[in-house]
N, C-alpha and C positions, 0 to 999 in steps of 0.2 A: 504494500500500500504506500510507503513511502517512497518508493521507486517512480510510483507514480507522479510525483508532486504535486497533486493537487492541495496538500495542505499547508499551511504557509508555517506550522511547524512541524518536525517529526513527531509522528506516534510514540509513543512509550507504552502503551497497553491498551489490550482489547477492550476495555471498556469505553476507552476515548471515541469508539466506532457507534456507540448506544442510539444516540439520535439521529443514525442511515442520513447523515448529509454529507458525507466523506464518498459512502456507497453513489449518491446521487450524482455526485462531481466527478465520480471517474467513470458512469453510465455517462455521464455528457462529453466527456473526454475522447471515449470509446464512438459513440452515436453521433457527435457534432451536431446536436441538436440544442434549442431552448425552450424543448417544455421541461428540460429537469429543473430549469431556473426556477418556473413556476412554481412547480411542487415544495422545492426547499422554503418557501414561505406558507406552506401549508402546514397543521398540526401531526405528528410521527403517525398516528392509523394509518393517514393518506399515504407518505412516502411508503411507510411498510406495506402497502397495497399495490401505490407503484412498480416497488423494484422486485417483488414476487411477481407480478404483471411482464415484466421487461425478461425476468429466468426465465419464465414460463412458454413464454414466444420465441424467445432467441437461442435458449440452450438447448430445446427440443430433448431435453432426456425424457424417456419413460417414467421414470421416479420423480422429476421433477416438478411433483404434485406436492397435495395439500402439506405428506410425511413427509418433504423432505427441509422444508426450510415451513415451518410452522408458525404461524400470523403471531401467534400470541406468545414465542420464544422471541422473535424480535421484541414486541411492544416489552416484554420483560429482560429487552436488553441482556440473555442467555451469552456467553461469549461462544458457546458451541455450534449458536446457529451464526451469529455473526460470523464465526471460523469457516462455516458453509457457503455461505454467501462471498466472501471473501474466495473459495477457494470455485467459484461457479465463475465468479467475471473475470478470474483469472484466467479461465477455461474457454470464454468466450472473446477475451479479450486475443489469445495465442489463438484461435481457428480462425478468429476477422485480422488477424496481423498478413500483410502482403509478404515480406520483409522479414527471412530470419536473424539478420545483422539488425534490428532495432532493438534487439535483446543484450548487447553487446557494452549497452550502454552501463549494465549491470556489472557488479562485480561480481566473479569468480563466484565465491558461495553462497552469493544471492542466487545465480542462475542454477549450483545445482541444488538448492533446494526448493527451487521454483518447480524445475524437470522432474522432480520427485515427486511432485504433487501433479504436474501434468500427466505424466507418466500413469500416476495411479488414476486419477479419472478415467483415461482411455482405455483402463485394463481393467475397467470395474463400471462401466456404462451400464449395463444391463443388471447389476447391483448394487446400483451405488448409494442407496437409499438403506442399504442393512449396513456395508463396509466403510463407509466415510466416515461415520461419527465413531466407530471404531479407530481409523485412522489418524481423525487430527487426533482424536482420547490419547495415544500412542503417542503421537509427535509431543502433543503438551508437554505429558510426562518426560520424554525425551530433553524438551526444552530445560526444565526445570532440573533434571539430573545431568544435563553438560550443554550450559548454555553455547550460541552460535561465538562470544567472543570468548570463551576456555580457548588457551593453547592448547591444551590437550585433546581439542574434539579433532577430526580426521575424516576424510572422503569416504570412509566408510559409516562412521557415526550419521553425519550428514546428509546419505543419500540412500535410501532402499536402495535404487538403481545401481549400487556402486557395490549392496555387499553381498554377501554369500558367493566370492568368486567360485569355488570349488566344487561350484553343483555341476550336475551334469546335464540337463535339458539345455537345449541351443536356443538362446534368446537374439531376436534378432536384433534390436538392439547394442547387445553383448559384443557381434558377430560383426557388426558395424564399425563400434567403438575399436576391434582390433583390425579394421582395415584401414580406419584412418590414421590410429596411431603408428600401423606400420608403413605407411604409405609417407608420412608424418616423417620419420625417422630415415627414411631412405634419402627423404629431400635435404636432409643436413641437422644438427644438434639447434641450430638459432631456425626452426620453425614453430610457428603462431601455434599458439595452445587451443585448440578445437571450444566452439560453444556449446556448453551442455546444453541449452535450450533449442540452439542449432540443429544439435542431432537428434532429441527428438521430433523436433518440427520436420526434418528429411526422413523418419522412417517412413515406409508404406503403410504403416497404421494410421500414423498421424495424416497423412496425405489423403488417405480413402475416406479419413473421417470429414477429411475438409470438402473432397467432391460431394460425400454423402451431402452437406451441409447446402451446399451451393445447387447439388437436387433437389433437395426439401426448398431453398428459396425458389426455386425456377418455378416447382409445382403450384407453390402459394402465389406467385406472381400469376400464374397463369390460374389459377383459378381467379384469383380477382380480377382477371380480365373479361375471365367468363360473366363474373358474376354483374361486372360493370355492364359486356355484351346484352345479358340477360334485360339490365335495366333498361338501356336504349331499346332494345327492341321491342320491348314491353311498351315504353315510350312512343317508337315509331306506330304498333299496333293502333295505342291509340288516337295520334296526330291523322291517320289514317281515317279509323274511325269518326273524329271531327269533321276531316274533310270531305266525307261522304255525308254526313250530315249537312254542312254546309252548301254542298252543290245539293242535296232536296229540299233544303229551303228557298235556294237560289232557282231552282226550276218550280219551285211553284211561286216564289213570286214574279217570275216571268212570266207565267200562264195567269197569275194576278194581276200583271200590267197588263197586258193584251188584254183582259177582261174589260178591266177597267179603260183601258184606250177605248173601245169598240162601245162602251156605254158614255162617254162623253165625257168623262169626269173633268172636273176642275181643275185648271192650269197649276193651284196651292198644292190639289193634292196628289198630281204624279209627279213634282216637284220633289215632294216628301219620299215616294217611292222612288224613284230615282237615286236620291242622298241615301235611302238604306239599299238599296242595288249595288251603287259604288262599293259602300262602305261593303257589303259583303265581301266583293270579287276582291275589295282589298285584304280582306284577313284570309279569304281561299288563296290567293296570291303569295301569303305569308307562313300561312300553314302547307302549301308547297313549297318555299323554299325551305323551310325548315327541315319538311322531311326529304327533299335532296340533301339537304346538312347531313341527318341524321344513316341515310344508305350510304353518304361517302363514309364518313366515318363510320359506321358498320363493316364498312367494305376492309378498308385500315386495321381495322381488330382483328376480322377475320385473319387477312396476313399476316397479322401479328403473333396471333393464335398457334396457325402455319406453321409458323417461323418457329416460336417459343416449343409447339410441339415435334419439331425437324432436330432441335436442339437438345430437347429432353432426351429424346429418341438415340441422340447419337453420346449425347455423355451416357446414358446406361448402360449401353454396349461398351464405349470405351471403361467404365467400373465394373461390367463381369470382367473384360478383357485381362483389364490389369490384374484384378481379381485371382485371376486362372493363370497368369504369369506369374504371380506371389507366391502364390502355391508351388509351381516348380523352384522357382526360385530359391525357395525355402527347402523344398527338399533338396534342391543340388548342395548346398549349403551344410544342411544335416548330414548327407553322404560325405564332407570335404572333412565337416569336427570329424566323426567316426573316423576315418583313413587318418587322421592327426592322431587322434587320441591314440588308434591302436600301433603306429608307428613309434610313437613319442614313447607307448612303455614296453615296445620291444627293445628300443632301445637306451630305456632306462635300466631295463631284465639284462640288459647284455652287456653294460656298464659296470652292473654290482657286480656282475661275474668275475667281469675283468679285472677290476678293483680287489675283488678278491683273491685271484689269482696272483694277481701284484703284488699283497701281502705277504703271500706264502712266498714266492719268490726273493722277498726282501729278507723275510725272516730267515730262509735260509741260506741267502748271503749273507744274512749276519752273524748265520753260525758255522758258515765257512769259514770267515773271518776272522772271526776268534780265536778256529782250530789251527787255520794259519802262523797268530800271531803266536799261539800255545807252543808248537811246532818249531817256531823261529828262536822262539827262547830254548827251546831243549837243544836247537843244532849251536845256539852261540854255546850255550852252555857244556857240550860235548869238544865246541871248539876249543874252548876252557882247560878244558882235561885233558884236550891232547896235547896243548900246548905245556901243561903242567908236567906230564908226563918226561917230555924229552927224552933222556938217555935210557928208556925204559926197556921191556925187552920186546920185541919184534910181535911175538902174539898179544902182546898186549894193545899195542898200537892198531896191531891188526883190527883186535874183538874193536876199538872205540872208531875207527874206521867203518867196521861193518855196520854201527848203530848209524853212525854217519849216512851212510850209502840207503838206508832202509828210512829213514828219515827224511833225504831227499825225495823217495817212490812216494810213501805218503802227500808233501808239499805238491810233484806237478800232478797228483792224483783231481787234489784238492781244489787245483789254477785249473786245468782241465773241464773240473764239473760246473766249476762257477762260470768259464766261460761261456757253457753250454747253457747254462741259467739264464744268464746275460744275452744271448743270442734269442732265445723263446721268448724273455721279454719283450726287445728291443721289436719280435716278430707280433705281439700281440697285442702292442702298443701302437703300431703301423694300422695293425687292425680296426684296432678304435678310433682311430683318426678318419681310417676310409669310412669307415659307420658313421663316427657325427657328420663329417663333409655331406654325405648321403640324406642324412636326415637335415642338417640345414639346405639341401635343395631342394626337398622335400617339403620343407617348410615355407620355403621362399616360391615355392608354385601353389601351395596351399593359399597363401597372402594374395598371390596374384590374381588367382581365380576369384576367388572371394572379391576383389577389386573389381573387379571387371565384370560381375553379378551385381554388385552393388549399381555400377555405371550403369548399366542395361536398365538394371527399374531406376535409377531417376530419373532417365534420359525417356522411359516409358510415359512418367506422374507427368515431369515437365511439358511432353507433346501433351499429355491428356490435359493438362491443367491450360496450355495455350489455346 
């Protein structure tokens, strides 16, 4: 609401909202109209009348009846209906918006908590009368236990839309958010941080919602044209009917004057008949033109009618069309997570392997090692003794020689096996390399496609919508 600036100070609390002349001022905002002027100088029944009047017509939900925003929770200034109210013109405010970059104006966590709430309308239309007041009841709470200025809150706290990464159902949304971020990151580290309010206004949810919207307006136009038709013609019937009266009073005072001619009457009084003659042929004169007014313009509607229904006709084929494109779309999309998901943990499964093998490998280079350095001190140490020996006698030399030479077989035993260790590593390490390479172009055509489904249905919405 403050976003909006209609008020010439910021809000501080729902209650500030009690006398619906904040609500009235961002309905005149929205509509560029001045009958809300009017009303804000009326007593709160009226505007409460009003702007359930203005939901009721403009937001077309089903639920958007007597239960959902209830006459006498406003006049009682309830902050849960205000909270509704509040979150309906926001709702109708984003499906009349031309323009996703008017949201922009917004800061960062104002828009994704905006998108959270848009979000949840679109996903709860057809419920939104049981699940909304559950909702804001939720957010309240939420508010209250980490408000929006806590450092501590997080794009998670902040957004439904943003948490339970982990699940597994393919949201398209979700599906979205990682084709721009990766699309994003391709183009360089210094590119522009995506609008949350952005992306959902580009889903094909939000968009189908928006033609739905602008079908319902075509139909309601076109029935009021009808209904206008109806009156005219209703009209012309009876300009008709006049006219046909007027020409049988017109022929019998003709066959009046001829009477009266033929009997000699007084100069005064076919004078008289004469003046009401004129005056007749003058309103039959009149009452013809008017209903040549009234068949042009018939004619005009007609066309118009034509036209209105040429165009009806062709947006509801292009909203099954896209419709039926959505649908593949979504499942090529479903098919693309699956083949990720189940690559991503083969090659997670064959990473711990590796990983694990790399262990035992390690660990037993390290008790190669050991046995090495074990090894190297007993050959210094024999070197020791032979040297101490010196003038000793020849077998002796011999036996500490022989320990010598047997002690050598053990060491290139020991350089041998390690190097063979060494080798199967270095081979299963190569291994893993060509696996991730593998799975990062696997992933990097995942991204792709996914892009390029995306492009397809906007480049679909945007013909439709032109």
């Amino acid at each position: 609401v403050n976003s909006t600036k209609v008020c010439p100070e910021p809000l501080q609390d729902l209650s500030q909202l009690q006398d619906c002349s904040i609500f009235l001022r961002i309905i005149q905002k929205i509509h560029q109209s001045e009958e809300e002027e009017a009303v804000l100088e009326q007593p709160l029944p009226e505007k409460v009348t009003f702007i359930r009047g203005f939901l009721q017509k403009h937001c077309k939900h089903r639920s958007a009846t007597e239960n959902l925003v209830a006459a006498q929770d406003l006049l009682e200034g309830e902050e849960l209906a205000l909270a509704k109210v509040t979150v309906l013109l926001l709702y109708h405010t984003s499906i009349s918006c031309q323009s996703p970059g008017d949201w922009n104006e917004f800061d960062y966590k104002t828009q994704v908590e905006l998108a959270s709430i848009l979000k949840f309308v679109l996903d709860n239309e057809e419920n939104l009368n049981e699940n909304l007041e559950m909702f804001l009841q939720r957010k309240g709470e939420h508010q209250v236990l980490a408000p929006l200025s806590s450092s501590s809150s997080s794009s998670e706290e902040l957004s439904p839309l943003l948490s339970h990464p982990h699940r597994r159902e393919v949201r398209f949304l979700e599906l979205q958010k990682i084709a721009s971020s990766s699309a994003s990151s391709s183009s360089g580290a210094n590119s522009a941080i995506s609008s949350p309010m952005g992306d959902v206004m580009q889903t094909p949810q939000f968009q189908l919602r928006r033609l739905k919207k602008q079908l319902a307006a075509e139909r309601e136009n076109r029935e009021e044209l009808e209904v206008e038709l109806a009156e005219h013609r209703k009209l012309l019937t009876e300009k008709d009917a006049q006219m046909t009266l007027m020409q049988q009073r017109i022929d019998r005072l003709a066959l009046l004057n001829e009477k009266q001619a033929a009997d000699q009457l007084e100069p005064k009084e076919m004078e008289e008949l004469r003046e009401k003659n004129e005056s007749l042929m003058m309103r039959l004169h009149e009452a013809l033109r008017q209903c040549q007014d009234l068949k042009t313009e018939k004619g005009q509607m007609d066309r118009k009618i034509n036209q209105l229904s040429e165009e009806n006709g062709d947006l509801s084929f292009k909203l099954r069309e896209i419709g039926s494109h959505l649908v593949q779309l979504q499942e090529a999309l479903n098919e693309l997570s699956e083949e990720h998901n189940s690559a991503l943990a083969q090659a997670q499964e064959k990473q711990g392997q590796l990983e694990s093998d790399l262990q035992g490998a390690l660990q037993d280079k390290k008790c190669s090692e050991e046995k090495i350095e074990i090894l190297q001190g007993k050959i210094s140490l024999l070197e020791d003794q032979l040297a101490k020996l010196g003038d000793s006698s020849t077998q002796e030399k011999g036996e500490v020689l022989g320990d010598v030479l047997k002690l050598e077989e053990e060491k290139q035993l020991r350089e041998a096996a390690l190097h063979n260790e060494r080798a199967r590593f270095e081979e299963e390490k190569q291994q893993l390399g060509g696996l991730i390479t593998n799975l990062q172009s696997s992933l990097s055509e995942s991204h792709q496609a996914k892009e390029r489904l995306e492009q397809e249905l906007r480049a679909e919405l945007e013909a439709a919508l032109s």
